[in-house]
C-alpha positions, 0 to 999 in steps of 0.5 A: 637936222639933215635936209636933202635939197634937189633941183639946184643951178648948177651954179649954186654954191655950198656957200649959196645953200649956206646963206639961203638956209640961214635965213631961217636958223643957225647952219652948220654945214652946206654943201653942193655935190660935184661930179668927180670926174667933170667937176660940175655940180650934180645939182644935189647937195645936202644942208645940217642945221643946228635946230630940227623946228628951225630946219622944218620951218625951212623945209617948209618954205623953200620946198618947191621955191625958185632959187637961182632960176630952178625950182628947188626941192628940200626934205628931210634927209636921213643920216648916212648908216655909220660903218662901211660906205654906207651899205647895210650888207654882212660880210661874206666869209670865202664859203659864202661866194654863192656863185664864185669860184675859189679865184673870186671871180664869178662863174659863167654859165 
């Protein structure tokens, strides 16, 4: 089960996450977001558990709990789309540019 936590310190850890939600099943992976430009946390991060009844007993009890001096948020977490980066979109072929010029670059009006 994926689980989406929110409201982190912006200290917390992967390794944090990791052994808070192992308190209530086995953890697969833990992990804090960063900002690649700054290297701070964006305060997000993303936790798989092994057990979906253990990862809802989580969800449950650490929603809305104080962890590291900030009251988290932890829900159900989709999983990403497979394929290109995550969007849904078709390809487009080169007759299908809506408002492009043959160059690629969008017409100004």
């Amino acid at each position: 089960m994926n689980i989406f936590v929110a409201k982190l310190s912006p200290s917390t850890s992967g390794d944090d996450l990791h052994t808070l939600f192992s308190d209530y099943g086995e953890v697969i992976s833990a992990k804090v977001i960063m900002d690649r430009d700054t290297g701070q946390s964006k305060r997000y991060g993303f936790v798989e558990m092994k057990n979906d009844e253990e990862g809802y007993k989580a969800i449950s009890e650490l929603n809305d709990c104080e962890f590291e001096k900030s009251r988290i948020i932890v829900k159900k977490s989709d999983p990403k789309p497979s394929g290109g980066g995550g969007h849904d979109f078709k390809r487009r072929s080169n007759y299908d540019r809506g408002d492009r010029d043959r160059g690629g670059r969008p017409q100004r009006y």
